[in-house]
N, CA and C atoms as a LAMMPS dump frame, in Angstrom:
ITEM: TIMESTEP
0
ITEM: NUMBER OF ATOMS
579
ITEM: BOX BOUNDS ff ff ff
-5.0000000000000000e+02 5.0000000000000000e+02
-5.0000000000000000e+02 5.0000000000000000e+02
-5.0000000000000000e+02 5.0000000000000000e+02
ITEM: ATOMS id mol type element x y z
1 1 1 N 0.82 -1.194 0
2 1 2 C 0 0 0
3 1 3 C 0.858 1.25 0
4 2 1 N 1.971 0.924 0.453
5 2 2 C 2.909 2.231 0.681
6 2 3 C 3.402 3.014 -0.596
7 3 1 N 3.198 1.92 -1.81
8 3 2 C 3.266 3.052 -3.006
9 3 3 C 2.403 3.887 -3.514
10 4 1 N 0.994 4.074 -2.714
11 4 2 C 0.149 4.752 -2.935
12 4 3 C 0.491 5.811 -2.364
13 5 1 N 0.648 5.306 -1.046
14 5 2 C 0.896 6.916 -0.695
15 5 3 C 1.752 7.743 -0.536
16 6 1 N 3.155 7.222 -1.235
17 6 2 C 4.018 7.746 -1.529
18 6 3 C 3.689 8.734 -2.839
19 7 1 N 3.038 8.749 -4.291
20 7 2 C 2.099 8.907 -5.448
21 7 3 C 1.249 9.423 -5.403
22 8 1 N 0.439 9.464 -4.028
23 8 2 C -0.46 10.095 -4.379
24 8 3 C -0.523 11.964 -4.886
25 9 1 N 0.262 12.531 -3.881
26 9 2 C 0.601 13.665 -3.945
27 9 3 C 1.049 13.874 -5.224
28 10 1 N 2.001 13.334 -6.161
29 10 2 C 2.167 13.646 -7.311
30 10 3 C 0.768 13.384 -8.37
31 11 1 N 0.194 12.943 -8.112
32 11 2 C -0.994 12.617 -9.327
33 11 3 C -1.459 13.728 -9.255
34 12 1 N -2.274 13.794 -11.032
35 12 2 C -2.573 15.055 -11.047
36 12 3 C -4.302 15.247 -10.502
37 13 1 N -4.757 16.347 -9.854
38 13 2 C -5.938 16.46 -9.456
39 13 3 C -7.332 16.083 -10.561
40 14 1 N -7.124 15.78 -11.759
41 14 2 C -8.304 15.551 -12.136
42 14 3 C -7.605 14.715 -13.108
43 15 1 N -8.088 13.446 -13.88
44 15 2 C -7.368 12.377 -14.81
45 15 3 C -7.428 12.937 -15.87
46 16 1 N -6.292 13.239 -16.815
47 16 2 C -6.34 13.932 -17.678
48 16 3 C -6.886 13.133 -19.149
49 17 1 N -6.912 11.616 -18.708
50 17 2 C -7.789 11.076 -20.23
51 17 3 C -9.283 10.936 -19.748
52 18 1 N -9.518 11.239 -18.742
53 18 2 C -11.012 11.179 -18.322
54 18 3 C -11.271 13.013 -18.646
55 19 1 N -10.661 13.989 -18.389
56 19 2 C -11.513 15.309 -18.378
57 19 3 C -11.449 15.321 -20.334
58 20 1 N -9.846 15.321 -20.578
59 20 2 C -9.415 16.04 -21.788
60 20 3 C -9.651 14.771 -22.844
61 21 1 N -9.209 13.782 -23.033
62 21 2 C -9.582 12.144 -23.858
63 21 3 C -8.157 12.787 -24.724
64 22 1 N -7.77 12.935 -25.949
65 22 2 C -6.804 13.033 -26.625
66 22 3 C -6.004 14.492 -26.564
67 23 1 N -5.037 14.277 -26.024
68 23 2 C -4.348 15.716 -25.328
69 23 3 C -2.881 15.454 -26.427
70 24 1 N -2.858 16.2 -27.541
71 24 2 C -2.629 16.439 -28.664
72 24 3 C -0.659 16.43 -27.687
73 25 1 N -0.95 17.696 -26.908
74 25 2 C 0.725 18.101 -26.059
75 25 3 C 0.993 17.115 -25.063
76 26 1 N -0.113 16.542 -24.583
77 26 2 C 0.267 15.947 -23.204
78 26 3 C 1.591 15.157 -23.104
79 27 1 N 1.671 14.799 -21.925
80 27 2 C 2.683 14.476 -21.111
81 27 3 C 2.546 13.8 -19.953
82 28 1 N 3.653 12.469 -20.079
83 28 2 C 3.715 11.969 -18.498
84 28 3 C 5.264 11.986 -17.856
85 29 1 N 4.802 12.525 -16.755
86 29 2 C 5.864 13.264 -15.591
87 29 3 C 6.656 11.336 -14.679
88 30 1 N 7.664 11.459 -14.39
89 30 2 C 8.036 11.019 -13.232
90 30 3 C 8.288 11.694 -12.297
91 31 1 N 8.452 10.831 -11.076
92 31 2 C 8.462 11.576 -9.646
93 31 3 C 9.903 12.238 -9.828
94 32 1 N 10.738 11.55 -10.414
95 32 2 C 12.233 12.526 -10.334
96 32 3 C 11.841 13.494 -11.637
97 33 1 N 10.627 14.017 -11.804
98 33 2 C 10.905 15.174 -13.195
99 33 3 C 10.892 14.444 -14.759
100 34 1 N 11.32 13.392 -14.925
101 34 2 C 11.324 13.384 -16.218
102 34 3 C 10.379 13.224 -16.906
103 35 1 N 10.233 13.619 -18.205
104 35 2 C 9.196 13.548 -18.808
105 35 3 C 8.953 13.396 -20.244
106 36 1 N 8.073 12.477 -20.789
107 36 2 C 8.401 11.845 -22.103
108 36 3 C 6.465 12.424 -22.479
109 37 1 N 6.978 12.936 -23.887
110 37 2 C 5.354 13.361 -24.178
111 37 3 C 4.969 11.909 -24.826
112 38 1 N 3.199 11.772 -24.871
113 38 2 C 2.531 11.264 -24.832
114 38 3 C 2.447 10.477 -26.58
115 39 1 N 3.153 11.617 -27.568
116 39 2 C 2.99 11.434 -28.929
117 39 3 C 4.489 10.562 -28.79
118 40 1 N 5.301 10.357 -28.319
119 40 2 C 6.542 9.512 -27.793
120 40 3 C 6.496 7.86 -28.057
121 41 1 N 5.745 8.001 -27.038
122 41 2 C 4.97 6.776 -27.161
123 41 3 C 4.649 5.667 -27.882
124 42 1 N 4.947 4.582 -28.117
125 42 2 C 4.635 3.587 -29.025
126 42 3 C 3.012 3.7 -29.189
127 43 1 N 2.138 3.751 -30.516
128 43 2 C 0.998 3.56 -30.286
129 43 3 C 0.189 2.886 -29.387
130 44 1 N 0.66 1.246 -29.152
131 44 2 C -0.09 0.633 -28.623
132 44 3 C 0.477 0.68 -27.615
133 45 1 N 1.276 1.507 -26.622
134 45 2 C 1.207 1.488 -25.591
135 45 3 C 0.747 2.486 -24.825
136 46 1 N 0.167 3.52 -25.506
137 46 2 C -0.63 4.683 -25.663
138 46 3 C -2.384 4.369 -25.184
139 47 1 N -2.66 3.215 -26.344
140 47 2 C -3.605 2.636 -26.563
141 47 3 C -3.981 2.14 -24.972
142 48 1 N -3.063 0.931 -24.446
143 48 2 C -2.909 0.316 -22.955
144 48 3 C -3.435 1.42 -21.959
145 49 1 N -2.854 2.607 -22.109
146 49 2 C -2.885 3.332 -20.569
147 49 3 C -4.233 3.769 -20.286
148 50 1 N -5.132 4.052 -21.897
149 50 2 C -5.846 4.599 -21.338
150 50 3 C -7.407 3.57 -21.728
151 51 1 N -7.26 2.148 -21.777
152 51 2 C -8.29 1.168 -22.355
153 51 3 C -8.861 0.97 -21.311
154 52 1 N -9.884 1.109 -20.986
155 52 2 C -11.662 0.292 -19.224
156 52 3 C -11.244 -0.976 -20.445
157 53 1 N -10.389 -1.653 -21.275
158 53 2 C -11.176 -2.87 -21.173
159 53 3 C -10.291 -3.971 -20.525
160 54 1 N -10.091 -5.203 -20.756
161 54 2 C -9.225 -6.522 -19.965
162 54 3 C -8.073 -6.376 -20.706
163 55 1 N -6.954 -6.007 -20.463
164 55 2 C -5.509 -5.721 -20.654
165 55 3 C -5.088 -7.302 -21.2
166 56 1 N -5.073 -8.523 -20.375
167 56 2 C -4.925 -9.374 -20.77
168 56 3 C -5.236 -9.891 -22.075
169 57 1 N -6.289 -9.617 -22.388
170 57 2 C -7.197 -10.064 -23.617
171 57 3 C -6.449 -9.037 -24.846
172 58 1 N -6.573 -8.221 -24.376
173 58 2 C -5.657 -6.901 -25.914
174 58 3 C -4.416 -7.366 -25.553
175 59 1 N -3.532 -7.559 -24.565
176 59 2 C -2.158 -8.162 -24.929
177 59 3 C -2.303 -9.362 -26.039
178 60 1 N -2.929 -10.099 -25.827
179 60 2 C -2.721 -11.696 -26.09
180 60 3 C -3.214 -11.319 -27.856
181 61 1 N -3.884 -10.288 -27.978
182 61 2 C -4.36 -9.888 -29.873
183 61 3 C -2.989 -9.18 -30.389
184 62 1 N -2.592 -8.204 -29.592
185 62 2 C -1.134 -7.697 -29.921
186 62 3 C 0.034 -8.542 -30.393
187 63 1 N -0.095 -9.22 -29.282
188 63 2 C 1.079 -10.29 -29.194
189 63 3 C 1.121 -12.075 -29.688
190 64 1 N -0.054 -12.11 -29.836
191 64 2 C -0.379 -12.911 -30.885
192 64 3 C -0.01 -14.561 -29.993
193 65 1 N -0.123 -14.28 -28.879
194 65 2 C -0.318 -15.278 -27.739
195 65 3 C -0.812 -15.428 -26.521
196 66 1 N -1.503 -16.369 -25.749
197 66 2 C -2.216 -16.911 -25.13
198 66 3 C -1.169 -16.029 -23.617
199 67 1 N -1.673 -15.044 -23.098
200 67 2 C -1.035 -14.285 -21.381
201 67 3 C -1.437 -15.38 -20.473
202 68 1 N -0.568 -15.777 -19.561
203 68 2 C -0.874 -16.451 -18.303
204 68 3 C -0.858 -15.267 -16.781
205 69 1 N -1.599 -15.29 -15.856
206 69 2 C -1.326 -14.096 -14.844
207 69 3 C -0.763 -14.859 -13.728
208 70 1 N 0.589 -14.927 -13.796
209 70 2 C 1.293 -15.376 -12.101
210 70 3 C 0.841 -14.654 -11.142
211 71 1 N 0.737 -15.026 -9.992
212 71 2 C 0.687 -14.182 -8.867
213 71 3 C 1.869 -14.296 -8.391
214 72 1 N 2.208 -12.969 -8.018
215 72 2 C 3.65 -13.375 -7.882
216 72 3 C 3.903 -13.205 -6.02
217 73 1 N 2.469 -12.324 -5.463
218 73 2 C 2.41 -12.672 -3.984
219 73 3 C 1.216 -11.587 -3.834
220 74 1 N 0.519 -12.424 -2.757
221 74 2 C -0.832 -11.852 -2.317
222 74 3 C -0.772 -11.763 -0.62
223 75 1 N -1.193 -11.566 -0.627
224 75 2 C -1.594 -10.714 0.936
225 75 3 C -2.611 -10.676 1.662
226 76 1 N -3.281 -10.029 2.75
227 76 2 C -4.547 -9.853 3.602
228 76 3 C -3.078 -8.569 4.239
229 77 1 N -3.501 -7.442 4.479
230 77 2 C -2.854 -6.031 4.832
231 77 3 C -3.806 -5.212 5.546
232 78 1 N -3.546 -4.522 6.833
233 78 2 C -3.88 -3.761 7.542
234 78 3 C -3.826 -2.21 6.85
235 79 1 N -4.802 -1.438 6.669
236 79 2 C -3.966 0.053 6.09
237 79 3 C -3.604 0.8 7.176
238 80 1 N -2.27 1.298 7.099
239 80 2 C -1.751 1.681 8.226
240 80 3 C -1.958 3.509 7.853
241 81 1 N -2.222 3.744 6.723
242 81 2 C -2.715 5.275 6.177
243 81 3 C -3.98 5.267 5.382
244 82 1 N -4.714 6.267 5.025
245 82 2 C -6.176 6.413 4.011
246 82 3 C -5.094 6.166 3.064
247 83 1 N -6.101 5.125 1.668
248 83 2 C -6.027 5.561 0.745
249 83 3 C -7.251 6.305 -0.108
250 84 1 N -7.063 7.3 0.124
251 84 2 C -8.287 8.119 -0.786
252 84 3 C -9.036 7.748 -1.981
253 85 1 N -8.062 7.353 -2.824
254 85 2 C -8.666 6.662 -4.49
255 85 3 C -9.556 5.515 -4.267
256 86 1 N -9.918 4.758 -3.414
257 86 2 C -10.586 3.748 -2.687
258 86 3 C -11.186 3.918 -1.699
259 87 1 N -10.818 5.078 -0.9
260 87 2 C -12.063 5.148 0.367
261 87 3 C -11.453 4.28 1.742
262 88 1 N -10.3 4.22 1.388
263 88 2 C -9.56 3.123 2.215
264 88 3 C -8.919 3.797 3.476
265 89 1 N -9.474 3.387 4.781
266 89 2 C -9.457 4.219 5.85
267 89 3 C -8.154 3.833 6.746
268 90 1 N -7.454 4.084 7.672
269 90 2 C -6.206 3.341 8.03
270 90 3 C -6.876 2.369 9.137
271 91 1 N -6.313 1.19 9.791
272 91 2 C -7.265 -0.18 9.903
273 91 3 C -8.299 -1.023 9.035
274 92 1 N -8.552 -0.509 7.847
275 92 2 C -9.26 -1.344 7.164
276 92 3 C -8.397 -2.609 6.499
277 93 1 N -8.968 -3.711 6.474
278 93 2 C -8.392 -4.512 6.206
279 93 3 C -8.49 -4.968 4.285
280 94 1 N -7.185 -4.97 3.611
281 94 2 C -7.46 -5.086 2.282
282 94 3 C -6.43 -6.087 2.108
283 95 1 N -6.538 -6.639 0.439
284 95 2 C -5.839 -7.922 -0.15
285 95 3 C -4.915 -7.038 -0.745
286 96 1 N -3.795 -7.157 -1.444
287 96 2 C -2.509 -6.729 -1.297
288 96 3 C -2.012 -7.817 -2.544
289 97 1 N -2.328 -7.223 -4.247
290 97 2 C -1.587 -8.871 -5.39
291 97 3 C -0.684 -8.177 -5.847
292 98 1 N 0.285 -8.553 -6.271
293 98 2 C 1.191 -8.682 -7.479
294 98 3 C 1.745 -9.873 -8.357
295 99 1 N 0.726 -9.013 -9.538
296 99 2 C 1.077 -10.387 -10.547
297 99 3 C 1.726 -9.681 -11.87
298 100 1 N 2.182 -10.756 -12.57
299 100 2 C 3.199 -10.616 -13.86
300 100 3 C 2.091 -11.524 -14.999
301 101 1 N 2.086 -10.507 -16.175
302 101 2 C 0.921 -11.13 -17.322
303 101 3 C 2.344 -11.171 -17.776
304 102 1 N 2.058 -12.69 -18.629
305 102 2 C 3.298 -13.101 -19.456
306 102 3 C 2.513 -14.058 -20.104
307 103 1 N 3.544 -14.148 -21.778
308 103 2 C 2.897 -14.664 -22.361
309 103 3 C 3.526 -15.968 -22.216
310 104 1 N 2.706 -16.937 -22.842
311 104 2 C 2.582 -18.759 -22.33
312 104 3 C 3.777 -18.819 -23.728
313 105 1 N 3.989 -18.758 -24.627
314 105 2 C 4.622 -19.529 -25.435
315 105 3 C 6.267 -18.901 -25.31
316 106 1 N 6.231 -17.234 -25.319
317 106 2 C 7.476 -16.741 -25.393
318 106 3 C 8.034 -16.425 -23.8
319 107 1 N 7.422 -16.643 -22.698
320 107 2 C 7.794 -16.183 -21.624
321 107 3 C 7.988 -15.081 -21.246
322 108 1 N 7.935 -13.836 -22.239
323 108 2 C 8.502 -12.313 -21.827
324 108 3 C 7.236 -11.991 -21.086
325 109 1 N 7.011 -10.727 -19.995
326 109 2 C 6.833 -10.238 -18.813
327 109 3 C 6.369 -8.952 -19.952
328 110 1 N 4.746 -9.136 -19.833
329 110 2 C 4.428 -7.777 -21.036
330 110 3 C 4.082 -6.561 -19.799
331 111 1 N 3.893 -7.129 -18.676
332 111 2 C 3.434 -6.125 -17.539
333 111 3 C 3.453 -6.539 -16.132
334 112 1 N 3.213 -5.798 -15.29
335 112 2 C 3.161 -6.023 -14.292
336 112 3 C 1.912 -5.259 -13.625
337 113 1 N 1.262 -5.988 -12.38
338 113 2 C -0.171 -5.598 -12.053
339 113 3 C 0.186 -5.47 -10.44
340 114 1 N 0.133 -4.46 -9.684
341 114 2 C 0.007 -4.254 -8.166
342 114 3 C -1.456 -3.772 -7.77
343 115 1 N -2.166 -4.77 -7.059
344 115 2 C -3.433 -4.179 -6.77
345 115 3 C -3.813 -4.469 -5.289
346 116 1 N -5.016 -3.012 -5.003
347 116 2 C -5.056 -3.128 -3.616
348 116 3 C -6.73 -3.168 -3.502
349 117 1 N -7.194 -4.185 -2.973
350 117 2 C -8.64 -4.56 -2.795
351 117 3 C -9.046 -4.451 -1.401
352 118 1 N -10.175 -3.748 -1.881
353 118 2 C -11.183 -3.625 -0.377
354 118 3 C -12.432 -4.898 -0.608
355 119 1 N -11.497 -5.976 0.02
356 119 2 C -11.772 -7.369 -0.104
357 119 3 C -13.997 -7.135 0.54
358 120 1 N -13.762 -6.646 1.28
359 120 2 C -15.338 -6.946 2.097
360 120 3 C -16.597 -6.234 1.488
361 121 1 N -15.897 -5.389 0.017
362 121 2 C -17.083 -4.986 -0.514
363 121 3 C -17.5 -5.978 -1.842
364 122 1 N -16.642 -7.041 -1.655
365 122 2 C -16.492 -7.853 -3.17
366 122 3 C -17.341 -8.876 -2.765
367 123 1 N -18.224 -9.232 -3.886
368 123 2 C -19.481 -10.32 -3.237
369 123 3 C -18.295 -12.029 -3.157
370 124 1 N -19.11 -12.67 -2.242
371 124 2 C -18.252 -13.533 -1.644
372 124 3 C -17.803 -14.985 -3.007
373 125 1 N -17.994 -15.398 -4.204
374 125 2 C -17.741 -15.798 -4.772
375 125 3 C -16.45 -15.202 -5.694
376 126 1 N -16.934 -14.421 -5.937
377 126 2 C -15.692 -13.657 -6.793
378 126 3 C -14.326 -13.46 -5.555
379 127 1 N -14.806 -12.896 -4.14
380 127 2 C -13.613 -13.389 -3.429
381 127 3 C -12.983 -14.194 -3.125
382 128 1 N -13.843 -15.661 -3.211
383 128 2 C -12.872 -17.019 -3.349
384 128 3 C -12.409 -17.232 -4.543
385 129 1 N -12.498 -17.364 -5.407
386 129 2 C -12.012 -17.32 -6.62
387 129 3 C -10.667 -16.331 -6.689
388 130 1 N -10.977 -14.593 -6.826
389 130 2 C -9.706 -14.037 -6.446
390 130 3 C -8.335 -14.787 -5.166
391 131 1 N -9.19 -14.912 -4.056
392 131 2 C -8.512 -15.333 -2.537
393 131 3 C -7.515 -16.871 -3.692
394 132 1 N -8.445 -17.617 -4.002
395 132 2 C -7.557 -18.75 -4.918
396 132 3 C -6.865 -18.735 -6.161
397 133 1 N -6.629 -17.271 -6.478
398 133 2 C -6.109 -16.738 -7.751
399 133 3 C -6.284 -17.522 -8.872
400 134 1 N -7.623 -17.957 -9.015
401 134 2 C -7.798 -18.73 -10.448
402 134 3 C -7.252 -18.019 -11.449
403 135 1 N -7.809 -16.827 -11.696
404 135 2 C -7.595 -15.786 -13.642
405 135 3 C -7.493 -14.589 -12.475
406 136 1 N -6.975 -13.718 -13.429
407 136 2 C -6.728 -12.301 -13.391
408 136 3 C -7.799 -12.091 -13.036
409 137 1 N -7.885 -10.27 -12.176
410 137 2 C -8.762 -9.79 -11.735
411 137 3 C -9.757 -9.124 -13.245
412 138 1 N -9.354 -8.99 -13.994
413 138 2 C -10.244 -8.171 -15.28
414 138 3 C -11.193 -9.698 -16.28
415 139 1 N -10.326 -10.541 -15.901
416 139 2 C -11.069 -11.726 -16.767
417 139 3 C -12.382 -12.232 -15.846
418 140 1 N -12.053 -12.578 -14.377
419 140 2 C -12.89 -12.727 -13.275
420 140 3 C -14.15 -11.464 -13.208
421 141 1 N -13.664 -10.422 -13.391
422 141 2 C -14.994 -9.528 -13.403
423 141 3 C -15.704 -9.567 -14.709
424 142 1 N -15.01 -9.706 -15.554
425 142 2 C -15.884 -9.841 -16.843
426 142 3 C -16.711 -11.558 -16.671
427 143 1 N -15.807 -12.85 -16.157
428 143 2 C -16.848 -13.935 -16.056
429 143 3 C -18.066 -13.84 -15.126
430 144 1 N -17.453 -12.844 -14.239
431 144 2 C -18.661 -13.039 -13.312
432 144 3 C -20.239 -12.154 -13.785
433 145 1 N -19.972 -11.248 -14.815
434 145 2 C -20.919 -10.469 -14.418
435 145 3 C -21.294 -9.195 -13.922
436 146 1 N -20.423 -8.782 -13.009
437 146 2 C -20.24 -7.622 -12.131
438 146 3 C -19.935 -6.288 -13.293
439 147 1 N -21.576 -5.873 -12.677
440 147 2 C -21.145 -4.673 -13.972
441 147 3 C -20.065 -3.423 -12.73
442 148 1 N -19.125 -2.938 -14.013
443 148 2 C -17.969 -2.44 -13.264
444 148 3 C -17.738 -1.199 -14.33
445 149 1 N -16.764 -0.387 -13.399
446 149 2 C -16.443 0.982 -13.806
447 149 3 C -14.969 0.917 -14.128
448 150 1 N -14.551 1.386 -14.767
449 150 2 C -12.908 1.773 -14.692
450 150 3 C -12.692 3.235 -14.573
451 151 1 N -11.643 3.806 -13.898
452 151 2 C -11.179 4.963 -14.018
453 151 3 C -9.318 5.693 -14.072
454 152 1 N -9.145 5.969 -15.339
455 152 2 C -8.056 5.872 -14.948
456 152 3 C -7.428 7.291 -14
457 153 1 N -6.919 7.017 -12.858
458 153 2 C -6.674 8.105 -11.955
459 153 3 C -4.914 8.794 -12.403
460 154 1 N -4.095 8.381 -12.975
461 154 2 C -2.927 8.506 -13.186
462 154 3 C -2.228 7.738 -14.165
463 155 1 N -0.903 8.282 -14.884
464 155 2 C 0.011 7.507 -15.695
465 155 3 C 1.522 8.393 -15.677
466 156 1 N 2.047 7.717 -15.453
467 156 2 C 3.794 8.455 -15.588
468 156 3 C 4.812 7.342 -15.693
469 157 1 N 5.984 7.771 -15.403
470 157 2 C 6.928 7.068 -15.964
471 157 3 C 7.798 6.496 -14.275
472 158 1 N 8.024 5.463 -14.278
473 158 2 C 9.451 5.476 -13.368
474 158 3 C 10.792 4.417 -14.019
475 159 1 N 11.717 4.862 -12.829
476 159 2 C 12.711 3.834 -13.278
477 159 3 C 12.705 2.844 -12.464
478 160 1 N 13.184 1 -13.016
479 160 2 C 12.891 0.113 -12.438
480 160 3 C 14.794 0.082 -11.51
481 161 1 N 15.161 -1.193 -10.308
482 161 2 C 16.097 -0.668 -9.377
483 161 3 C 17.174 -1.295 -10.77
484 162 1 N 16.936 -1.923 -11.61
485 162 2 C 18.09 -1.992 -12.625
486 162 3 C 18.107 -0.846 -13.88
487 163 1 N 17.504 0.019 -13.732
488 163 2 C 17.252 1.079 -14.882
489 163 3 C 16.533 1.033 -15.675
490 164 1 N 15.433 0.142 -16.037
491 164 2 C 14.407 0.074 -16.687
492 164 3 C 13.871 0.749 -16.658
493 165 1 N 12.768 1.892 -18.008
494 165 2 C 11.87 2.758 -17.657
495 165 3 C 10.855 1.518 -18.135
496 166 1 N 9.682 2.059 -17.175
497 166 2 C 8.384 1.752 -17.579
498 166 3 C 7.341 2.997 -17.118
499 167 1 N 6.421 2.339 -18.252
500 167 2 C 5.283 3.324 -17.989
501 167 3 C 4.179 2.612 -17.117
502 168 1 N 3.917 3.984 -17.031
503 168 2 C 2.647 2.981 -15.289
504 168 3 C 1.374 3.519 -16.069
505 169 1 N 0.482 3.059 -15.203
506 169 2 C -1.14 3.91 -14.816
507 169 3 C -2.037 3.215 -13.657
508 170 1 N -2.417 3.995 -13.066
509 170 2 C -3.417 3.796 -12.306
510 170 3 C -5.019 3.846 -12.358
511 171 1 N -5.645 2.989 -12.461
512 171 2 C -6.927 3.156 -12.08
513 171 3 C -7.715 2.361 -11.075
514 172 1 N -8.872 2.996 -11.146
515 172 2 C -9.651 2.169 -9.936
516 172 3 C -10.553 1.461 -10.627
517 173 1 N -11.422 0.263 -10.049
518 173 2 C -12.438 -0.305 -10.506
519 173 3 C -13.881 0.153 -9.426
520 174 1 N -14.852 0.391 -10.256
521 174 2 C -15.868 0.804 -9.189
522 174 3 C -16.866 -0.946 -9.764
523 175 1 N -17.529 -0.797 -8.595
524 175 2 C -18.088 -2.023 -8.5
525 175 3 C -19.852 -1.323 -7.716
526 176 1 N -20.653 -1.62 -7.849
527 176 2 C -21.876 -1.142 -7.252
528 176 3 C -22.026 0.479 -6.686
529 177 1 N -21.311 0.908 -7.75
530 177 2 C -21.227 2.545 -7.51
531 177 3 C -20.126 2.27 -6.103
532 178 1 N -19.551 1.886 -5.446
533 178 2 C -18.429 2.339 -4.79
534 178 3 C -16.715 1.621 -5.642
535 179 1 N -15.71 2.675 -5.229
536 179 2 C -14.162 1.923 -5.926
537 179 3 C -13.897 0.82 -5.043
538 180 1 N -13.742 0.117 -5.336
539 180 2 C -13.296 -1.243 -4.871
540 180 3 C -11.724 -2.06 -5.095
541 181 1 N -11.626 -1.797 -6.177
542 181 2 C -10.066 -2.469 -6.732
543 181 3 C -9.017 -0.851 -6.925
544 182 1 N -7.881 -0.583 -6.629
545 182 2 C -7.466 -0.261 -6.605
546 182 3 C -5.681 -0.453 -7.758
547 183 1 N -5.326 -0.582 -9.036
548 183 2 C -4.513 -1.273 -9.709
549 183 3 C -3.404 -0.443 -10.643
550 184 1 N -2.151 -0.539 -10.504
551 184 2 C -1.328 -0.14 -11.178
552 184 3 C -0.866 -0.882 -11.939
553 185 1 N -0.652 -0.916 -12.937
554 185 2 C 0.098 -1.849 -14.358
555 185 3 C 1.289 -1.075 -14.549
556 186 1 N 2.422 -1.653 -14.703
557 186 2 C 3.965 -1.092 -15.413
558 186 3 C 3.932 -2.336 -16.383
559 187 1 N 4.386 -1.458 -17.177
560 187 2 C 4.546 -1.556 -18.854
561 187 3 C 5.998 -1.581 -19.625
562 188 1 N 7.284 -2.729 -19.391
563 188 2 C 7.812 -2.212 -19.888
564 188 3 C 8.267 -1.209 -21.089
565 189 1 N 8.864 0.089 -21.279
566 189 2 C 8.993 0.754 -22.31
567 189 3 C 9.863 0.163 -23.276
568 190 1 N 10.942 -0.572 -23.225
569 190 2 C 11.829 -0.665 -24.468
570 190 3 C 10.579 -2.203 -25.42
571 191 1 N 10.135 -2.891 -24.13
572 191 2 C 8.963 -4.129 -24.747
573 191 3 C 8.076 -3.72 -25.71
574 192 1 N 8.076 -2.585 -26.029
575 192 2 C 6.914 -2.127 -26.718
576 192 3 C 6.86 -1.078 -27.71
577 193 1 N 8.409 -0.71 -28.023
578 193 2 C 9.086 0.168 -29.13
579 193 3 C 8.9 -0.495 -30.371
């Protein structure tokens, strides 16, 4: 949870593909300043930051293979601060994933998924299922049914601890008119030149 609220302060106050949709100049900032405009960008990774639809499913048409979602470690987490973008109060208790979408035949790592769930608003099937990490969280809401919102709250750049840039974004998932899922995707940048 602590990369939220380290981020939050830098995000910008209103989502700039939700107010503006195609921002001709735009730009995404990292926390150290740098900044790569938006026309930069590989198309389809342009396309990624700002899609409500299942990431998995448009990788696997891109890439022209079948994504598997590792979990690469899950959690049950105390919030020890609010997270605002969720409603997430400090003591509330949330699930805590990080998983790696990779594709099944070539093995490369098209992304990475950190998400923070306010497990007790999620109806109790879809939480065993998540709790047993069958499929990704975007394939699971689309099997189940659950009509859902996306929003994207943020996108910028960081560097990974070996020098990798990737591009991020954040959004939330709303679920019965409240946010519920909380999810950042990094994207490697050179993966997608």
């Amino acid at each position: 949870m602590h990369r939220y609220h380290v981020r939050a302060p830098f995000a910008p106050a209103e989502p700039p593909f939700r107010r503006d949709g195609f921002t001709r100049d735009g730009e995404i900032v990292s926390t150290l300043g740098e900044r790569l405009a938006l026309n930069q960008l590989p198309p389809f990774l342009r396309a990624l930051l700002v899609t409500d639809g299942t990431v998995t499913k448009i990788l696997e048409a891109y890439f022209w293979e079948p994504v598997a979602v590792d979990t690469l470690e899950q959690r049950f987490e105390t919030a020890l601060e609010p997270v605002p973008w969720i409603q997430v109060e400090s003591g509330d208790d949330c699930l805590i994933r990080d998983a790696r979408l990779r594709g099944t035949d070539s093995g490369r790592g098209f992304a990475e998924a950190f998400s923070l769930i306010r497990i007790d608003l999620i109806p109790p099937d879809f939480r065993r299922r998540l709790i047993d990490r069958e499929i990704g969280i975007g394939v699971l809401i689309r099997d189940s049914g659950l009509e859902s919102y996306r929003e994207v709250l943020d996108v910028g750049l960081e560097r990974t601890d070996d020098g990798e840039t990737v591009v991020f974004r954040t959004y939330r998932i709303i679920i019965d008119h409240q946010p519920v899922i909380l999810i950042t995707e990094y994207f490697p940048l050179a993966l997608y030149r």
